[in-house]
N, C-alpha and C positions, 0 to 999 in steps of 0.2 A: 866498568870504567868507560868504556866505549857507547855503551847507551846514554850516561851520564852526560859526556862531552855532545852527543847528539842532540839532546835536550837541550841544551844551554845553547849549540847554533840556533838551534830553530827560534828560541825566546830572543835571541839577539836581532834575529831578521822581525818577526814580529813586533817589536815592543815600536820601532815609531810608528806603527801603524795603528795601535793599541789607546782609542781615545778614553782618557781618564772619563769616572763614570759621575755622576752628580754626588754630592756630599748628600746625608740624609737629609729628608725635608723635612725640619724640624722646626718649623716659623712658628710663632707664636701666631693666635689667631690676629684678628685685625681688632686695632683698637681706633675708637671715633676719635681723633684729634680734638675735629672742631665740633660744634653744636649747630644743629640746624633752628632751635628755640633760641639762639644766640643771637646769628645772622644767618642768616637762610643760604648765604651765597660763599663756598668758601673753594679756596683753589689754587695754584702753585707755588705750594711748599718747598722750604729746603731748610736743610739741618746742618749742625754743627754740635761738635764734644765741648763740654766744660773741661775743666783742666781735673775733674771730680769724677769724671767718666761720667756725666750725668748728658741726656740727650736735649737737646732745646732744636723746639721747629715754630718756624714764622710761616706766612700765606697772606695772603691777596683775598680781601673780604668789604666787606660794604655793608648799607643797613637804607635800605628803599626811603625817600621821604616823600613819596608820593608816585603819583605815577609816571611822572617823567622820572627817563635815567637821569639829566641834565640835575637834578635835584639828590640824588644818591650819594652818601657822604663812604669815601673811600677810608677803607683802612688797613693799617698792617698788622697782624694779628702773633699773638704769639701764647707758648705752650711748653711745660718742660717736663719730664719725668727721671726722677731720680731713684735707682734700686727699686723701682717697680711701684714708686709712688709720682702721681700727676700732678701738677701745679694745677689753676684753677686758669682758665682762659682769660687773656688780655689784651685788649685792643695800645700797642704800642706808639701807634704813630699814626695821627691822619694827613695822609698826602695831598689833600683835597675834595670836589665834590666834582661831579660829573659823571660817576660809573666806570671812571677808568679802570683797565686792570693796573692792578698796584705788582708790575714783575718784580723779584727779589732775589737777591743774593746774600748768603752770610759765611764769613769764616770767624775765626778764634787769630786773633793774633796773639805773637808771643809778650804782647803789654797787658796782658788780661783781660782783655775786651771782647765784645764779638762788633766786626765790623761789617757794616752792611750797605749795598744798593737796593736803594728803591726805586721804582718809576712812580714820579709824583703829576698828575694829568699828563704831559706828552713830554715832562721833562725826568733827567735820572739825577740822584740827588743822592748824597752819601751821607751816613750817621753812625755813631758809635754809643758803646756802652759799657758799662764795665759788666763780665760776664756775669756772676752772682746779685745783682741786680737790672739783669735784662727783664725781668716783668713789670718793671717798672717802667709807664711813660715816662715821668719825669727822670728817668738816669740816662733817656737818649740827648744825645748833646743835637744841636739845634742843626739843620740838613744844610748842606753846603750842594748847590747846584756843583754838575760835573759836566754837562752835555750845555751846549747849545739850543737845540729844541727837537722837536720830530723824532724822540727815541722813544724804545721800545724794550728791548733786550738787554739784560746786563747781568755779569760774571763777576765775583770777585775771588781773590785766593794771595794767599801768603806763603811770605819763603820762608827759608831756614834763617835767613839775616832779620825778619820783622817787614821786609819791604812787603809794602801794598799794591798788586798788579790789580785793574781793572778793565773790564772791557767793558762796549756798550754799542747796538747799532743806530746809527742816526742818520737820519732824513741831508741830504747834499741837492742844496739847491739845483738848478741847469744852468747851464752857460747862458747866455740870455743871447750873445753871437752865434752859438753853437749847440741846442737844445737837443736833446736825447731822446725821439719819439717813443724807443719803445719802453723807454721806464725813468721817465720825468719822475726829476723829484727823490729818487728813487736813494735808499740807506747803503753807506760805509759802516763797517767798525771800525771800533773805534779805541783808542790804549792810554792810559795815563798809568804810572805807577807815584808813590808816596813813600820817602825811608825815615818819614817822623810821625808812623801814623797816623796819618792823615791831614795833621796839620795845613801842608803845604802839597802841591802834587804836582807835576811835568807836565810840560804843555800836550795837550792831545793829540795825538799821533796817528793817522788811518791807515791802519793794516791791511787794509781791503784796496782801498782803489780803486774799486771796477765801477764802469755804467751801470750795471746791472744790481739789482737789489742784495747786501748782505745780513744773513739776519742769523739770529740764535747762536752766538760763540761762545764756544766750549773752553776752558781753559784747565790745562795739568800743568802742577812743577814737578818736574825731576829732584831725584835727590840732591845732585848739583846746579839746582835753581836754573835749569833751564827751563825754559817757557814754551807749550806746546798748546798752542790754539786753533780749532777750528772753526767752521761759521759754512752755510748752506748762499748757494750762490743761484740766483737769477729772479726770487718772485721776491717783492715786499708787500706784506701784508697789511702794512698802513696806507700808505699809497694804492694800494691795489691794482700792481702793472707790473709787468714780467711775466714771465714762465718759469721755473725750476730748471737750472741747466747743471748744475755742476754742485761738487765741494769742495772746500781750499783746506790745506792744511797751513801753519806758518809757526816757526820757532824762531827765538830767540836764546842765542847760546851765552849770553853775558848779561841776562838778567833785565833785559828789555832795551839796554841802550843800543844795539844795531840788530836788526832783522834779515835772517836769510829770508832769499825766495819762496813766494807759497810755491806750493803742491798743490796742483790739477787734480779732482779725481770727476769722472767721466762714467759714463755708460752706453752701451749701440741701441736703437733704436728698438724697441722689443716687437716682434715677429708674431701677432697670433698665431695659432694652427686653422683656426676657419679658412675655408677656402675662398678664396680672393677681399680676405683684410688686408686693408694697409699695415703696414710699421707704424708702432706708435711709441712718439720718443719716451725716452726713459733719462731720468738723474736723480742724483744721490740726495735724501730727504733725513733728517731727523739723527743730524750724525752726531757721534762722541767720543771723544779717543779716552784711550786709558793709557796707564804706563806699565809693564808688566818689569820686575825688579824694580822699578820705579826708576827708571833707566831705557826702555825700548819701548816706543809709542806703537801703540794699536789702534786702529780707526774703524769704525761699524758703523754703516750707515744702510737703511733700506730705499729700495725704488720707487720711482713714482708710477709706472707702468703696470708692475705685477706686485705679490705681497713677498717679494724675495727678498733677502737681506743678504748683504755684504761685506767682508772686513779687509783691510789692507794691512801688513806687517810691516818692520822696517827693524835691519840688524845692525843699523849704522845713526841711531839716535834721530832717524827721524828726515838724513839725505836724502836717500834712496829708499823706495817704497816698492812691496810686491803686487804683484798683478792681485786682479779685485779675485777672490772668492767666495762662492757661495756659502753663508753660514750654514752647519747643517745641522739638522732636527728642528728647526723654525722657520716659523716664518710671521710678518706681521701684522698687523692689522689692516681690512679695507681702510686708503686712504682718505677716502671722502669724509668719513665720519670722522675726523679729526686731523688736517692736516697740519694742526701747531703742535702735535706731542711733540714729544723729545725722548729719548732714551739717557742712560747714565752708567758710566764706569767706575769701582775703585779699588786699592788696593790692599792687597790683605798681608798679615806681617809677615810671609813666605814666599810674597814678590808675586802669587797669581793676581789676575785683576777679574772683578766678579761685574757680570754686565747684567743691567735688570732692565727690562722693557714688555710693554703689552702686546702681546701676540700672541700666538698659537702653536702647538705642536706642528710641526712640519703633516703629519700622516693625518691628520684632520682637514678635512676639502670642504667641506661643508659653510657654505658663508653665511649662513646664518647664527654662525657657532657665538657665544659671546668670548671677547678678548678675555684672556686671563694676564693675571700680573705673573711674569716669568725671569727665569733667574740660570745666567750660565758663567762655567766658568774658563778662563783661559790660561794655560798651565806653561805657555810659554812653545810649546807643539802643538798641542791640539783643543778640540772644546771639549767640556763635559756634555752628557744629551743636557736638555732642559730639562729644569728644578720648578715646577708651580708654585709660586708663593701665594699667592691666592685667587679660589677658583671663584663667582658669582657664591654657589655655594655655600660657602665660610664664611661671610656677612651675618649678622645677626641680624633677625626678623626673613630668614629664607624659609618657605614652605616649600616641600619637593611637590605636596597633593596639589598643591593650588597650582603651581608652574606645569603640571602634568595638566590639570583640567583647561588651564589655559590653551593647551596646545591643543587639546580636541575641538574646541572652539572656534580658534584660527584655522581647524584644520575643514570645519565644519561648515565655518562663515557665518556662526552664529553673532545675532547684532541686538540681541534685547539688551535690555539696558541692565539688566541683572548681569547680562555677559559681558558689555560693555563696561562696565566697574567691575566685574572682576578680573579682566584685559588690562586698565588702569592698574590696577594693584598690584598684578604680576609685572608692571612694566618699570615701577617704582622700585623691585624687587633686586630688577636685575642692573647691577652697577658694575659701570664699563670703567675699569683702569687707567690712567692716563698720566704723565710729568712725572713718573720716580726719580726721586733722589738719592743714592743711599751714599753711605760713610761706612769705614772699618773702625771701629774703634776696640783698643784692646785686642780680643779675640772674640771680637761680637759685629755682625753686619746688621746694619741701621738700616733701614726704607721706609720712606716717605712721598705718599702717593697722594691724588684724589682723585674722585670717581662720579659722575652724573651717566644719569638714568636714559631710558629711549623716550622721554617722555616729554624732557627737554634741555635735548640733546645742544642747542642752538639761541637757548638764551642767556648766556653770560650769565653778569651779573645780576638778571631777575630769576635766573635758575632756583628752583626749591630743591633740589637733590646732590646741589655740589658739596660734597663733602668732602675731609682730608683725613687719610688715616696713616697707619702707624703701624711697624712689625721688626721682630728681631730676630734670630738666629746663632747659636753657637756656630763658630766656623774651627772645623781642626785645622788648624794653622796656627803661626808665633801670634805672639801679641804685636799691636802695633802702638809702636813708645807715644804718649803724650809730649804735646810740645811741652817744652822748657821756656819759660817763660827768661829773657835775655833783657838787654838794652838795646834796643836798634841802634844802628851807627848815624846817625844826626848829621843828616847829609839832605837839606832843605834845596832842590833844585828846581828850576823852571825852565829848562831844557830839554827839548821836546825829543825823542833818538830817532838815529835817521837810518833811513834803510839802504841795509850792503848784502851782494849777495855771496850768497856761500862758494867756497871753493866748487869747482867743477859740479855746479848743480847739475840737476835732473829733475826739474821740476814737473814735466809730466811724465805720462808710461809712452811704449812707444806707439807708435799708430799701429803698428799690429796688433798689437793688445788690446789699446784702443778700441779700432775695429772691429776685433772677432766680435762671433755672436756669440755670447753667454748662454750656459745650458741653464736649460727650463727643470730642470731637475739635479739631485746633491750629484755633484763633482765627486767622480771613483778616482781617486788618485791615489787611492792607497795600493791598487794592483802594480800601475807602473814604479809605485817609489818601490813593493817587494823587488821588484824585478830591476831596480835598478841596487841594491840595496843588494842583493841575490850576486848580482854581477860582479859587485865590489868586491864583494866577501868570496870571492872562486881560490883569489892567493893563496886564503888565510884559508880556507877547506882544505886546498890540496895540501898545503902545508901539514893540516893535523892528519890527514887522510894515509900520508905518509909514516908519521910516527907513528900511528896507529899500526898500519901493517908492518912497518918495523920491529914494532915490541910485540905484534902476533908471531910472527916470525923465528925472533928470537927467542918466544913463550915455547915455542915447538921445539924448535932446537936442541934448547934444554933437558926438555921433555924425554925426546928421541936419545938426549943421550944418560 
């Protein structure tokens, strides 16, 4: 009995310190979305459920008409697989010509359709369709400009009511009194929402506000249709001016029509260890919240300084936020080679939230490693280690002979032209991950990615190696319900909502926190939580400690008499 009871203290102190372990990695291999015999160029996908449980993913693609980009006819592409059978590829929509990227958004609203943003040349533009004829060009209803001009970025997502939240960043002229030297010109986001599908939509609204560039917002509802979006604060990439300083968070608790305060989130300057380097700033890049019960926002963002990554928690819907910590078992990709990725969050039907992004095992140093597409999860206490959902490897058309002769080669400095093509060919080989999207659907996690080569890494839309692909996964978790398809409440407005702030905000952390210097390596915080955890728990020892020698006590007694 007494051993028994001893056991069970000791698992009680240990178990918050006890990170849940990854689910099997059971991903199906990767499947080609797009075709490269199609259009050569294909790239930021995103998905959404039929109400059939059937998967449908659109992307950003193009078809060269010569050798100017200025001549390249834009388009939006789409793709669906049903019970493990694939539709045939379709070009849905042409935005225009020019080589722009075509960015895109799409949900399922509860009218049967899938509703989507596109960016049509430097404008964002909205269109619908009814879902069981989304392959069809002609079922997209004709695009309703949304923006202004000078956009870029855009998010869409639907509630439990059918309303239509969207976000999008765009281009804010300068005061022409009072011009802004260090980022003219420079993008807000931006908010409308819609409760007739579309029909009609709220005047635009900018969440953002700042001089400084905002780009890439994120957006989650909660189960009680609050709005949780974030967006990356100081460079604009269309303009090209700024630095990366920060990331905002900002919610809406009544469904868009008033906004509390953003949320600050910050970083200190990062410290090399070489002897007499400067500090070199550091801020939050490539961020995405999720909701975990679909009720407590979580924020994951990586640095721009080192390849560390970050999450912030929040046990009060998203007021108050905890201090940044290091995610641990990862870390991300060099940012040079791609400073527009993104990461993605979602939620599975037992309320963890599953976060997929390119990077690397934490214990791998080596920077010439290739990114892997990875996969963790958040249990509400702690992370799972990292899940690889796929490694270079698992691509069809990998040779391990040829990648092994290749390295003797580089290693050699070999440059005949025999070695030179076959340097080429291994270079084609290796496809770097980049923009996952995924969804829960059911009890099945969706991702959708795409991937170009070292070869060329750096030409968009004349890339020959952009591809988009596709994977899935049993998850042991509930299932997650399909929407119900309803009647929206038919409430046509053109009222723009205005911003109030929340009771006794805290919108940043405090300057101490702020401040400190972040460790260059995982956060042991599990030693002080035993020990504080240890301390609490002294009552309730002494207490059993006592009955225990009590009933020995009285065991003897007995005995003796």
């Amino acid at each position: 009995m007494t051993r028994i009871i001893f056991i069970a203290i000791v698992l009680v102190l240990l178990l918050p310190t006890i990170p849940i372990t990854a689910q099997d990695s059971n991903w199906e291999p990767p499947f080609e979305v797009s075709s490269v015999e199609r259009t050569p160029s294909s790239w930021f996908p995103d998905l959404a459920a039929g109400p059939d449980d059937s998967i449908h993913i659109i992307w950003s693609s193009g078809i060269a008409n010569g050798p100017n980009v200025q001549d390249a006819l834009d388009l939006l592409m789409y793709r669906s697989v049903s019970d493990g059978t694939w539709s045939d590829i379709n070009d849905i929509y042409v935005p225009g010509t020019g080589g722009f990227t075509v960015r895109n958004s799409m949900a399922l609203g509860q009218d049967g359709r899938f509703h989507v943003l596109l960016r049509s040349l430097t404008n964002i533009k909205y269109t619908s369709a009814p879902w069981d004829e989304a392959w069809s060009a002609k079922a997209w209803e004709e695009a309703q400009r949304i923006d202004n001009s000078g956009s870029y970025y855009d998010e869409i997502a639907v509630d439990s009511k059918g309303t239509l939240h969207i976000f999008w960043n765009e281009s804010v002229p300068n005061e022409e009194d009072e011009p802004y030297e260090d980022c003219p010109d420079c993008a807000d986001v931006f908010y409308r929402y819609s409760t007739n599908n579309g029909e009609t939509w709220s005047l635009p609204f900018n969440v953002s506000e700042t001089l400084d560039g905002s780009t890439k917002p994120q957006v989650k509802l909660s189960g009680d249709d609050e709005i949780h979006v974030v967006w990356e604060e100081g460079y604009d990439s269309i303009v090209g001016e700024g630095l990366p300083t920060s990331g905002y968070y900002r919610r809406s608790r009544d469904g868009g029509a008033t906004w509390d305060e953003p949320s600050v989130f910050t970083l200190p300057d990062f410290q090399p260890s070489e002897e007499g380097a400067g500090p070199i700033p550091d801020a939050p890049q490539q961020m995405t919240v999720g909701l975990y019960q679909n009720t407590a926002p979580i924020i994951v963002y990586r640095g721009t300084a080192t390849s560390q990554m970050y999450y912030h928690t929040s046990d009060d819907g998203g007021a108050n936020w905890s201090e940044a910590r290091l995610l641990p078992g990862a870390r991300a990709r060099y940012i040079n080679t791609t400073p527009w990725d993104g990461y993605t969050m979602t939620t599975d039907g037992d309320g963890k939230v599953h976060f997929v992004f390119s990077g690397f095992p934490a214990t791998e140093t080596d920077s010439e490693s290739k990114p892997r597409l990875m996969h963790m999860i958040w249990n509400g206490r702690s992370w799972s280690a990292p899940d690889v959902i796929m490694d270079e490897s698992d691509y069809p058309g990998w040779d391990a002979a040829k990648i092994s002769q290749c390295e003797i080669l580089k290693e050699q400095r070999i440059n005949t032209d025999e070695a030179l093509n076959l340097l080429e060919e291994c270079r084609l080989m290796r496809r770097m991950p980049e923009w996952p999207n995924a969804i829960v659907n059911g009890s099945q996690l969706h991702v959708a990615w795409f991937t170009r080569n070292d070869s060329d890494t750096f030409r968009s839309d004349q890339g020959a190696s952009y591809q988009v692909w596709y994977s899935t996964r049993q998850l042991n978790a509930s299932s997650v319900e399909t929407l119900t398809q309803v009647e929206p409440t038919a409430q046509p407005t053109a009222v723009a909502p205005t911003a109030t702030p929340a009771p006794e905000p805290t919108p940043t952390l405090p300057p101490e926190v702020v401040n400190a210097v972040l460790p260059d390596q995982p956060l042991a915080w599990e030693g002080p939580g035993v020990a504080t955890v240890a301390f609490a728990s002294l009552p309730v020892l002494g207490f059993l400690g006592v009955v225990i020698l009590g009933r020995a006590f009285w065991h003897r007694r007995r005995t003796q008499r």
